[in-house]
C-alpha positions as CSV (number, residue, x, y, z in Angstrom):
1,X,-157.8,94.6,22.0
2,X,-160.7,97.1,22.4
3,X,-160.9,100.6,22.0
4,X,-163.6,102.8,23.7
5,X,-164.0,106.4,22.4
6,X,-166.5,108.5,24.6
7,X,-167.8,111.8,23.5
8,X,-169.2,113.8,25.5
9,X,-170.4,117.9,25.1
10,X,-170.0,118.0,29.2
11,X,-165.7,119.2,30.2
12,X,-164.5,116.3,32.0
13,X,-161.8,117.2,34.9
14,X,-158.4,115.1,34.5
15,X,-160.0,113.7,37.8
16,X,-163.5,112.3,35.9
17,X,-161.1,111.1,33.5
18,X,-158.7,109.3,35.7
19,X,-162.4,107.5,37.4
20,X,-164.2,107.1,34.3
21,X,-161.1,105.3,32.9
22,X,-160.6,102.9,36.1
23,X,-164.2,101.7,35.8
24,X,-164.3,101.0,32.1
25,X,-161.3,98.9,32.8
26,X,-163.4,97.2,35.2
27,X,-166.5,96.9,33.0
28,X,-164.4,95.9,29.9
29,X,-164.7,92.2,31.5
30,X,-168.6,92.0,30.5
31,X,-167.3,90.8,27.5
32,X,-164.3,88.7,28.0
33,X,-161.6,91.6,27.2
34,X,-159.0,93.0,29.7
35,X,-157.9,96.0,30.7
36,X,-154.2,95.0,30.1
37,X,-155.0,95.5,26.3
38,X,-157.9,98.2,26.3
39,X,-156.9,101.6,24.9
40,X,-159.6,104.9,25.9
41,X,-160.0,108.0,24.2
42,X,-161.8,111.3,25.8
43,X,-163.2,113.5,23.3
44,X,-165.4,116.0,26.1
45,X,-167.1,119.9,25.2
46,X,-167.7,118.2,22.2
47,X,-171.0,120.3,19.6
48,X,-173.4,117.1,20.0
49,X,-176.9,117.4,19.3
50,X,-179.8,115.2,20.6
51,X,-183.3,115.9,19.6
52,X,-182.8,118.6,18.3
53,X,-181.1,120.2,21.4
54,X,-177.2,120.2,22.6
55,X,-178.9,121.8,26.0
56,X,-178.9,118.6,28.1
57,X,-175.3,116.0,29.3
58,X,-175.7,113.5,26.4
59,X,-172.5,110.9,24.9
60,X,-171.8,108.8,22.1
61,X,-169.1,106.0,22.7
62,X,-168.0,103.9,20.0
63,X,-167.0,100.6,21.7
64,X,-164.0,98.9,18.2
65,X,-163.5,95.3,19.0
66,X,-161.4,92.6,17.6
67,X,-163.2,89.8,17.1
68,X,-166.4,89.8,18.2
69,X,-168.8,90.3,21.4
70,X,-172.3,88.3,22.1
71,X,-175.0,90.2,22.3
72,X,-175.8,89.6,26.0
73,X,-172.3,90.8,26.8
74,X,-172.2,93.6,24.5
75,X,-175.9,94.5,26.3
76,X,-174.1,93.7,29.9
77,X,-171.6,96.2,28.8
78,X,-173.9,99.3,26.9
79,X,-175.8,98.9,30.9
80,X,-172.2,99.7,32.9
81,X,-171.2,102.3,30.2
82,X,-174.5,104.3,31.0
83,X,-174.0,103.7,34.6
84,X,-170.5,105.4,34.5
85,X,-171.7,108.0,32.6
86,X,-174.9,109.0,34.4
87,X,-172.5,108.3,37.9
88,X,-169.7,110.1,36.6
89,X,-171.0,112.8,34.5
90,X,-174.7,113.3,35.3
91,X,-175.8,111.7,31.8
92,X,-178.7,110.3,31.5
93,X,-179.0,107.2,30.4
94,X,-181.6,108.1,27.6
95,X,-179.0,110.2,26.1
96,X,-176.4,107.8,25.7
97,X,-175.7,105.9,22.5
98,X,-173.2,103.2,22.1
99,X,-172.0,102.1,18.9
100,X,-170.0,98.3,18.4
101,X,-167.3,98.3,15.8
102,X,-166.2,94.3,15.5
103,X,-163.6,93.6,13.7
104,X,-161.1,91.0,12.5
105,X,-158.5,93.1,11.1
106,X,-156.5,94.8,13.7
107,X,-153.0,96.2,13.5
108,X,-150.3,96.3,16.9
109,X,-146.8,96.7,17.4
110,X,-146.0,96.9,13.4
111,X,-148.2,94.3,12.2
112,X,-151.5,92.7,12.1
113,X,-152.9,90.3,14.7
């Protein structure tokens, strides 16, 4: 059950949207989750800051798991989140930052899991 929140300070077309969400369904897998139960967020024109500068493309994505992810597959998956962005969005990968939230509380349909 994971959630991926991307920020971006770049507008994002319903189009880059629609694409960005198909392949993070497809990179999800990099660390054993599925699409069937991942959830996205867009959050784009955002006031983000790198450097010192909001001049350049740059994200943040938080990446909230339940349970936990290895560190090779959370790596595999921070490389294919970059790649969508840079391919996507025309962010370089120096100004993305990826953030992993595990967790083993996680609420669905009315209840906890």
């Amino acid at each position: 059950m994971p959630f991926i929140n991307t920020k971006v300070n770049v507008e994002m077309s319903k189009s880059q949207k629609d694409s960005v969400a198909k392949k993070l369904g497809q990179a999800i897998t990099a660390i054993g989750k599925s699409e069937s139960w991942l959830m996205l967020g867009f959050e784009d024109k955002c006031d983000l800051y790198f450097r010192g500068s909001c001049d350049s493309p740059m994200a943040y994505v938080e990446v909230a798991l339940y349970g936990k992810a290895s560190a090779d597959s959370s790596s595999r998956l921070t490389g294919e989140i970059t790649d969508i962005l840079s391919g996507e969005l025309g962010i370089a990968p120096d100004h993305v930052y990826v953030k992993y939230s595990p967790t083993d509380q996680w609420g669905w349909n009315g209840s906890n899991l």
